[in-house]
Backbone as JSON Lines, residues from 0, in Angstrom:
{"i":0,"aa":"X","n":[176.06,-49.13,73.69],"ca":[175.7,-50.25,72.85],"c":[176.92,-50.83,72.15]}
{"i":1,"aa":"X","n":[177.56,-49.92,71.76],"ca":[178.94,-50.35,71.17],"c":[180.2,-51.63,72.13]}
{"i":2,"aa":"X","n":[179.96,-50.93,73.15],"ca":[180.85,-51.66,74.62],"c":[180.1,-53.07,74.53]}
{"i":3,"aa":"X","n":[179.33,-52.73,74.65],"ca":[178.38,-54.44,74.7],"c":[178.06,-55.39,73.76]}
{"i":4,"aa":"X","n":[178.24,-54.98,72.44],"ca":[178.52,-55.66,71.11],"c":[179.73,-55.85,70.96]}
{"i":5,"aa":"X","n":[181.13,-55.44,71.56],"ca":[182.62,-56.0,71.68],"c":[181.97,-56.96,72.94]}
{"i":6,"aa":"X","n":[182.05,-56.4,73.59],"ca":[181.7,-58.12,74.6],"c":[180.94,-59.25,74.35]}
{"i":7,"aa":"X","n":[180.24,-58.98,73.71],"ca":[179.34,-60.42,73.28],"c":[180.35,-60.94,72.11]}
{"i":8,"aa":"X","n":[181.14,-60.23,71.47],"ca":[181.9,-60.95,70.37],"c":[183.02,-61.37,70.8]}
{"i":9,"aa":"X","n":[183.39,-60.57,72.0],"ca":[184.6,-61.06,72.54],"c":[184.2,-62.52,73.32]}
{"i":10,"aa":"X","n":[182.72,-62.67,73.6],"ca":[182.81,-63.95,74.39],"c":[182.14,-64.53,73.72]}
{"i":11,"aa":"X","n":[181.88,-64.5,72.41],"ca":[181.79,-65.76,71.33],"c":[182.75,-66.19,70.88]}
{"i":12,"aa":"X","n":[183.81,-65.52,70.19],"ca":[184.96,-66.09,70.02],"c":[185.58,-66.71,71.44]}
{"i":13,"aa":"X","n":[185.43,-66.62,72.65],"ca":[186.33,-67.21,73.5],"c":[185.52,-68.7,73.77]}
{"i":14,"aa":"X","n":[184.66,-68.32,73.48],"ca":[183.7,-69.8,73.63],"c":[184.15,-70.99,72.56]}
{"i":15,"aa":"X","n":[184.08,-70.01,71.68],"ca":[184.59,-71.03,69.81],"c":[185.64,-71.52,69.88]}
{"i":16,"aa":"X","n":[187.32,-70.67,70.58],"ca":[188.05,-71.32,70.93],"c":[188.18,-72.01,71.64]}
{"i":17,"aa":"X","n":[187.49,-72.06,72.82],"ca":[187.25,-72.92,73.85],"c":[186.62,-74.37,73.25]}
{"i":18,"aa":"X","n":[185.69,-74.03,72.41],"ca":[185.19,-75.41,71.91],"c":[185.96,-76.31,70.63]}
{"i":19,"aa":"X","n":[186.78,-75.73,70.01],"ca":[187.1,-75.72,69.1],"c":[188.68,-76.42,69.58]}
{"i":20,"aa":"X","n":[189.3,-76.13,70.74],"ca":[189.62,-77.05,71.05],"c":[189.69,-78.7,71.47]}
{"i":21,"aa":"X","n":[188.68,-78.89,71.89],"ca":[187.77,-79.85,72.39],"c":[188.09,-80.91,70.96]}
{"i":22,"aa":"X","n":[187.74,-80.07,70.09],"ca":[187.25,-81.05,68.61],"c":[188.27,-81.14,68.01]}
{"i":23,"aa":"X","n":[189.37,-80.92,67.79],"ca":[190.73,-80.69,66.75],"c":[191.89,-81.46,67.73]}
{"i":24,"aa":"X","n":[192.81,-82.07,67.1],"ca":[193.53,-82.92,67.78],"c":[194.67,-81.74,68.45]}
{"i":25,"aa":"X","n":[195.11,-82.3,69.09],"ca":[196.12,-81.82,70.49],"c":[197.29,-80.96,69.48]}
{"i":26,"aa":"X","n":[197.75,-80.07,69.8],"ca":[199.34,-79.47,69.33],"c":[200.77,-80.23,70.41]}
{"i":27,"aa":"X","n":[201.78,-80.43,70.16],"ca":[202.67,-80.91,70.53],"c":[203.06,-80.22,71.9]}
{"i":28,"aa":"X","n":[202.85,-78.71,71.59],"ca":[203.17,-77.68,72.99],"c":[202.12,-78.3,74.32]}
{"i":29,"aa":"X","n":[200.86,-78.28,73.76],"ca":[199.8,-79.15,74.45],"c":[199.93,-79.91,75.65]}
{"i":30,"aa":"X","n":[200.41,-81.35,74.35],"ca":[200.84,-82.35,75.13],"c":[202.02,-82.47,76.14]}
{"i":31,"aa":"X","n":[202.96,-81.24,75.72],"ca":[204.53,-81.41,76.2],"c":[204.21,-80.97,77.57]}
{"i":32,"aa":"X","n":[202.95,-80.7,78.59],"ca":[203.06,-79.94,79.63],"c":[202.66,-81.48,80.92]}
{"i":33,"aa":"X","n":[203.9,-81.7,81.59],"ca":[203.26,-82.82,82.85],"c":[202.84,-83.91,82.3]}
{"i":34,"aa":"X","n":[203.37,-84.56,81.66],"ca":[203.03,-85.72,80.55],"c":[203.58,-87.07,81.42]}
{"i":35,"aa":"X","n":[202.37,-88.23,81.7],"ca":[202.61,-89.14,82.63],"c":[203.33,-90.31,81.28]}
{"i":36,"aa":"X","n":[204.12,-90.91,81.61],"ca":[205.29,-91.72,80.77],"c":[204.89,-93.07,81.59]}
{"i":37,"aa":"X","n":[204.24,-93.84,80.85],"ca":[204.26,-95.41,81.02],"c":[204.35,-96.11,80.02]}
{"i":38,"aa":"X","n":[205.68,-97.01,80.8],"ca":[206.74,-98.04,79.49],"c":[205.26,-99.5,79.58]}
{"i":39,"aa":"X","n":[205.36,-99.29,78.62],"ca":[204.29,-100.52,78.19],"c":[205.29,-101.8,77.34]}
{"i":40,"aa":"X","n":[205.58,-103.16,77.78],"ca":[206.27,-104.28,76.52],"c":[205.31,-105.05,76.21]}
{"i":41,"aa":"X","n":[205.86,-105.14,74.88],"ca":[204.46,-106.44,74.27],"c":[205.69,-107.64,74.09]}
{"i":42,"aa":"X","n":[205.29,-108.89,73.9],"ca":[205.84,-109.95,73.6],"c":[204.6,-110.87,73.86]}
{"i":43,"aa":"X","n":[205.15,-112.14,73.06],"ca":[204.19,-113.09,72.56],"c":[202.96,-113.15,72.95]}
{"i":44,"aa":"X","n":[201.72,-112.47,72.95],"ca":[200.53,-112.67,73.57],"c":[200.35,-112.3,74.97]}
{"i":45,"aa":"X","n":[201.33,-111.07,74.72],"ca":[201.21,-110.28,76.42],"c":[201.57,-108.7,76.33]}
{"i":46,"aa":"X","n":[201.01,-107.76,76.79],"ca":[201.19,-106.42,77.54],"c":[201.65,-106.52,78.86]}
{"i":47,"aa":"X","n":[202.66,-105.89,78.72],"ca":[203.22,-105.45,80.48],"c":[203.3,-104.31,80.81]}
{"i":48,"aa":"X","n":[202.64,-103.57,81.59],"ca":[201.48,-103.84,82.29],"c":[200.0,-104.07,81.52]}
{"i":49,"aa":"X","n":[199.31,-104.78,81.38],"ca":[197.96,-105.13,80.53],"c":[197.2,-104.29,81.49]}
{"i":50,"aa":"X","n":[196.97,-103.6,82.28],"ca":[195.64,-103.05,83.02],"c":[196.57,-101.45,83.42]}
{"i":51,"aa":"X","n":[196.45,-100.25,82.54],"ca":[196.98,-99.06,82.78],"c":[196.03,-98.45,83.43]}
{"i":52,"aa":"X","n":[196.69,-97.46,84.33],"ca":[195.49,-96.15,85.37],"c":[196.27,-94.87,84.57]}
{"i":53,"aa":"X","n":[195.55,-94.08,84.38],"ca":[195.86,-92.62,83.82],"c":[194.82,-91.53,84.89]}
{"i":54,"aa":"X","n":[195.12,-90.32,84.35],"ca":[194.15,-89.84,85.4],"c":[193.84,-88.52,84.33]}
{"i":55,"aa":"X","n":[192.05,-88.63,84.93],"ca":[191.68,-87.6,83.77],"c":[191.82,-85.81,83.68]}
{"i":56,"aa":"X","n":[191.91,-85.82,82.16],"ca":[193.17,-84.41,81.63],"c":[194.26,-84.49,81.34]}
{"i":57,"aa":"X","n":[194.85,-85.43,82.25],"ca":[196.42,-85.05,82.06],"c":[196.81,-86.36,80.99]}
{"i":58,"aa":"X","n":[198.22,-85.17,80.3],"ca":[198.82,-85.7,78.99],"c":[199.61,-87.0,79.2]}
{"i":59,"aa":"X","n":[199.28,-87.99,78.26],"ca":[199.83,-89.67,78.82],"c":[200.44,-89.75,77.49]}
{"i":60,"aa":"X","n":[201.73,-90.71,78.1],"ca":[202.85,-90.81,76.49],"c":[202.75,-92.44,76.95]}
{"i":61,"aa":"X","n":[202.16,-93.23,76.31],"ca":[202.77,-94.9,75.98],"c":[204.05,-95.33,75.31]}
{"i":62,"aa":"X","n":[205.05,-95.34,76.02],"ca":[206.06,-96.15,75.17],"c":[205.78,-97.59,75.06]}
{"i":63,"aa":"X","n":[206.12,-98.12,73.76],"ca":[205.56,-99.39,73.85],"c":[207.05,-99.77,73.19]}
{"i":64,"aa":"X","n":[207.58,-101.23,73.77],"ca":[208.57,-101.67,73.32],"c":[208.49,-103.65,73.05]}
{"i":65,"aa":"X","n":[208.33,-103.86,71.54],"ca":[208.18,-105.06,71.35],"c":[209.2,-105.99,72.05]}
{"i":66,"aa":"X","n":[209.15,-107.12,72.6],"ca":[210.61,-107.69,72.7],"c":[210.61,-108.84,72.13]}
{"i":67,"aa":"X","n":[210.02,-109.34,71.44],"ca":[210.0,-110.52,70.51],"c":[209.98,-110.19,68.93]}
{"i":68,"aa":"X","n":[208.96,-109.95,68.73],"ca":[208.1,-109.8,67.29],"c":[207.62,-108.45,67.28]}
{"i":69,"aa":"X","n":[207.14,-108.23,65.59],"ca":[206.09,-106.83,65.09],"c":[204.76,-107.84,65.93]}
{"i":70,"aa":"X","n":[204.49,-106.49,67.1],"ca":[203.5,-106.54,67.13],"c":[202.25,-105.25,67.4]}
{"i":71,"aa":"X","n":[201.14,-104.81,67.45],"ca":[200.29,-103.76,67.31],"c":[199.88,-103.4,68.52]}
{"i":72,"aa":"X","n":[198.86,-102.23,68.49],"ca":[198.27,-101.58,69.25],"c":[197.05,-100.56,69.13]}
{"i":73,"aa":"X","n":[195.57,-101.27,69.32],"ca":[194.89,-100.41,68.7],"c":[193.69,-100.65,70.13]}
{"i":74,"aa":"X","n":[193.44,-99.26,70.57],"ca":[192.2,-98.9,71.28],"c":[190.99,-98.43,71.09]}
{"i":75,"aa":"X","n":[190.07,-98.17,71.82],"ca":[189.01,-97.54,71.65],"c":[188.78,-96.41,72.18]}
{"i":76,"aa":"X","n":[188.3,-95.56,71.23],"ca":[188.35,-94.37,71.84],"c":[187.43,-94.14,72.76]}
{"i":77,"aa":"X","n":[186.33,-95.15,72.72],"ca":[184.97,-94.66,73.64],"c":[185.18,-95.7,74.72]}
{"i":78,"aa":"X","n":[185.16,-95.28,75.74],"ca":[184.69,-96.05,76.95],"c":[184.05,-97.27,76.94]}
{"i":79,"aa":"X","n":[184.31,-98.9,77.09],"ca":[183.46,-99.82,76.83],"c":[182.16,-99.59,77.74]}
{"i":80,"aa":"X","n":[181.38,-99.94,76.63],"ca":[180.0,-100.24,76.96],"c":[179.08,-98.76,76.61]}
{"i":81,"aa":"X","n":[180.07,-97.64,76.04],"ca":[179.24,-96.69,75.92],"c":[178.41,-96.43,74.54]}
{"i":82,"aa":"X","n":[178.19,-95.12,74.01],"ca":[177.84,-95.78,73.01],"c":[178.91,-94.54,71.58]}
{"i":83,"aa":"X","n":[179.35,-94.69,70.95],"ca":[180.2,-94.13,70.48],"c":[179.86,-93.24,69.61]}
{"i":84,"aa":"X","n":[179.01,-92.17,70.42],"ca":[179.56,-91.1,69.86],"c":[179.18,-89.9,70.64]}
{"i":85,"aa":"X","n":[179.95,-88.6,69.93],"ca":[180.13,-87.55,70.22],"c":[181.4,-87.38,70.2]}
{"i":86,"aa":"X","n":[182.05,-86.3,71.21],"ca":[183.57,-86.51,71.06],"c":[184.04,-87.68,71.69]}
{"i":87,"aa":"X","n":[185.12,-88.55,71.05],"ca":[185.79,-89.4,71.85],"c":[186.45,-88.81,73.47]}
{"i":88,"aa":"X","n":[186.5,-90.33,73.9],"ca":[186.57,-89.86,75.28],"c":[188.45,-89.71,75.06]}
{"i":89,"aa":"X","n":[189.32,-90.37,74.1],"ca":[190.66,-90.21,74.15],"c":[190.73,-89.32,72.76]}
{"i":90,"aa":"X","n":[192.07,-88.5,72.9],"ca":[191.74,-87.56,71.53],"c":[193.81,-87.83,72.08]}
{"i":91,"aa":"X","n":[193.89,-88.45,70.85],"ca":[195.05,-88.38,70.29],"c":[196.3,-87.24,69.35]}
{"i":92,"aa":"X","n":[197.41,-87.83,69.66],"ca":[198.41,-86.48,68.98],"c":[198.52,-87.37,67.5]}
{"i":93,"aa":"X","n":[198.09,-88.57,66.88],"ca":[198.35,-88.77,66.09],"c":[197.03,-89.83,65.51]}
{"i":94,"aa":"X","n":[196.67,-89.87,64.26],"ca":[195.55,-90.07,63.6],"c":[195.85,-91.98,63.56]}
{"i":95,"aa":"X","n":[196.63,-92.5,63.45],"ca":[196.7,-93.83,63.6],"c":[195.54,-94.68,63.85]}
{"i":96,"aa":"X","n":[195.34,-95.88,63.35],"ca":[194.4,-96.61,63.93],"c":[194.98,-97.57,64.87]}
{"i":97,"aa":"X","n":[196.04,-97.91,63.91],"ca":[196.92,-99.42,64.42],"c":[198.17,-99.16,64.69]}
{"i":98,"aa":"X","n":[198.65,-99.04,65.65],"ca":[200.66,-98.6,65.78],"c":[200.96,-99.67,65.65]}
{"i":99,"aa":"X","n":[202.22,-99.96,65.09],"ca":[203.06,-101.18,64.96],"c":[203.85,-100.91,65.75]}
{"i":100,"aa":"X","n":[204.35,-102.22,66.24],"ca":[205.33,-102.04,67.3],"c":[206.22,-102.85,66.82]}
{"i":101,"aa":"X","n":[207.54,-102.51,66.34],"ca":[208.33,-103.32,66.0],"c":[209.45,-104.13,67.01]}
{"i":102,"aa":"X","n":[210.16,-105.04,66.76],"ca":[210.44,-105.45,68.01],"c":[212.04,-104.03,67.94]}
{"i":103,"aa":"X","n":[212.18,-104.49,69.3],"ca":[213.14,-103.26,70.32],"c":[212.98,-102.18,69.67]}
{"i":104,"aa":"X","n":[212.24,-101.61,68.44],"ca":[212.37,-99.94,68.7],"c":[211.15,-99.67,68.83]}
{"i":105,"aa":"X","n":[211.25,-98.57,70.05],"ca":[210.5,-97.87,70.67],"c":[209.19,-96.92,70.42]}
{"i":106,"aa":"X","n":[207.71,-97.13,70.52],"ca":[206.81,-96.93,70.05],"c":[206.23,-96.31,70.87]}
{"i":107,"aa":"X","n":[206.27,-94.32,70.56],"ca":[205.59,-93.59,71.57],"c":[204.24,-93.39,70.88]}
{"i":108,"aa":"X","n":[202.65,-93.69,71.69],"ca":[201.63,-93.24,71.44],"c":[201.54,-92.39,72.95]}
{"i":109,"aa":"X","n":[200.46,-91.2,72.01],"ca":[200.27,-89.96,73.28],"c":[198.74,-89.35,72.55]}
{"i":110,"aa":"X","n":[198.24,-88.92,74.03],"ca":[196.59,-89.06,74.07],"c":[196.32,-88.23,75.25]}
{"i":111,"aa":"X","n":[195.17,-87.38,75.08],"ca":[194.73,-87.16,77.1],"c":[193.32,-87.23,76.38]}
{"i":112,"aa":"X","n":[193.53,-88.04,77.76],"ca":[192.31,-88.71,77.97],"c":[190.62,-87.3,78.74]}
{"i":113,"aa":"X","n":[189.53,-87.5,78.13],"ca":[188.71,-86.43,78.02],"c":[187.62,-87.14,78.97]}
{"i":114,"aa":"X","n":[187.36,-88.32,79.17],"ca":[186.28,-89.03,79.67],"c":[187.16,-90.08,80.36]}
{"i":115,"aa":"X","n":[186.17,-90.26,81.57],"ca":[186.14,-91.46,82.58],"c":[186.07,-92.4,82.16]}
{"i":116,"aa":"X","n":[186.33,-93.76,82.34],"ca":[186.1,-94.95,81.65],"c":[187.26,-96.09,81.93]}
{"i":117,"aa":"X","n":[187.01,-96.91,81.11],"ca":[187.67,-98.37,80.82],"c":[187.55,-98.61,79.38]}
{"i":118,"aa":"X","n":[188.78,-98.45,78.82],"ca":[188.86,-98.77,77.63],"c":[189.51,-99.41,76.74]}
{"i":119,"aa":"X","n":[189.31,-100.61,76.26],"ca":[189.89,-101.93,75.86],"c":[191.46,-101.64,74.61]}
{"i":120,"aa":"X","n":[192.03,-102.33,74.78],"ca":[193.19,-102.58,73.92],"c":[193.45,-103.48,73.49]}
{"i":121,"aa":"X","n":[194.03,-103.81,72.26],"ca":[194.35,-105.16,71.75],"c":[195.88,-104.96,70.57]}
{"i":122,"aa":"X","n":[195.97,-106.27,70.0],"ca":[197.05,-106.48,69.18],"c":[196.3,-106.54,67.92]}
{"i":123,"aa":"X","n":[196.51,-105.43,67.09],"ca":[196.06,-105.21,65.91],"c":[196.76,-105.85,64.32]}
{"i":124,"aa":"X","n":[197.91,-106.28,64.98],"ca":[199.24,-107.11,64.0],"c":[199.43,-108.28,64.13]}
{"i":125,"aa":"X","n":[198.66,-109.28,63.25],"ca":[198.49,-110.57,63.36],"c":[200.12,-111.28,63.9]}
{"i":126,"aa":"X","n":[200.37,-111.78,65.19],"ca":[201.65,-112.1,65.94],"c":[201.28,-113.55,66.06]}
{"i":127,"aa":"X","n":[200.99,-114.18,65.55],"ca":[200.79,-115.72,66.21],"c":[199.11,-116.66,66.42]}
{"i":128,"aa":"X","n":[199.27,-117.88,67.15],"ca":[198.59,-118.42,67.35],"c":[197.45,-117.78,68.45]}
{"i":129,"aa":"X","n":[198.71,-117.31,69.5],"ca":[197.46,-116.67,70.28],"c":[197.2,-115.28,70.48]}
{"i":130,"aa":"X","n":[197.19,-114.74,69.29],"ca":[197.16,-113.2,68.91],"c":[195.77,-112.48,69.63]}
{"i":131,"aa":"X","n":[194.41,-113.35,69.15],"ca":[193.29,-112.88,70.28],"c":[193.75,-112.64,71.14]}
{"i":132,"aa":"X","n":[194.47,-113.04,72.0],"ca":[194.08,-113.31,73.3],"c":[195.34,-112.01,73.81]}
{"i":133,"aa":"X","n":[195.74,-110.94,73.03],"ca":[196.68,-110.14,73.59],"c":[195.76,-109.25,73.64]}
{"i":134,"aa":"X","n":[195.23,-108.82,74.82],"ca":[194.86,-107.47,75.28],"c":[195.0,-107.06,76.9]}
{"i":135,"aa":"X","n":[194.48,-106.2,76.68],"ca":[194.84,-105.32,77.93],"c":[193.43,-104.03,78.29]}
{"i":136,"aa":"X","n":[193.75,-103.53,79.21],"ca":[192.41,-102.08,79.55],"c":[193.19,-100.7,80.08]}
{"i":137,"aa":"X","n":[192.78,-99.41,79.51],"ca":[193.2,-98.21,80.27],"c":[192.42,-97.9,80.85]}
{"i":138,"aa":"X","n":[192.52,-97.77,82.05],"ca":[191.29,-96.78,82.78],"c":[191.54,-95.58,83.3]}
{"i":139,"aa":"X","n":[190.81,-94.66,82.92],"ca":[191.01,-93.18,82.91],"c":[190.12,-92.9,84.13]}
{"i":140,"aa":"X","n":[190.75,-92.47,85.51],"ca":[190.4,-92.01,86.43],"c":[189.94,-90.3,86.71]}
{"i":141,"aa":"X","n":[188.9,-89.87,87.99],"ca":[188.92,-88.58,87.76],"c":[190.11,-87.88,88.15]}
């Protein structure tokens, strides 16, 4: 009876950590393993590339490099069209809502992505006349 009450505790705690990952944001060691690096530029009412592929699990670093103006970067964590909630489908290394992107220095956001989807991006730093109209989509493949 004893043997079998260490095992059931031993595989509750492995479960808790197991889940407990899931819910708590990423550690740096984490992220540092096979990390896909896509240079993202913003300038006047544009993302280059505006339509990113990632692939799901693995650790994604956005460099984002203004070349004009401060301009932003803010996504959704849930998949468009889903309905938002539970865990987000992107779970970030940093709590941010809105990154600023200042012009030429270099703006790393990093995330792995947990869920399948299409998920919208925009310019969160009022840049101009045609500031709506700066967005872009990640889509997180299996």
């Amino acid at each position: 009876m004893n043997s079998a009450l260490r095992i059931m505790s031993l595989f509750f705690l492995s479960s808790l950590a197991l889940t407990s990952g899931f819910a708590s944001p990423m550690t740096s060691s984490q992220f540092a393993r096979s990390v896909q690096v896509i240079e993202v530029t913003a300038k006047k009412y544009d993302y280059s590339p505006s339509l990113i592929h990632v692939k799901l699990g693995a650790p994604v670093e956005l460099k984002f490099t203004s070349l004009d103006k401060t301009h932003g970067f803010k996504i959704n964590l849930y998949p468009d069209g889903s309905d938002a909630k539970g865990e987000p489908g992107l779970v970030f290394t940093s709590k941010e809502d809105c990154f600023k992107l200042e012009k030429e220095t270099p703006t790393l956001v990093q995330f792995i992505p947990r869920a399948t989807g299409t998920y919208s991006f925009h310019c969160c730093n009022r840049c101009g006349l045609g500031h709506g109209g700066m967005k872009g989509q990640l889509v997180v493949e299996p």
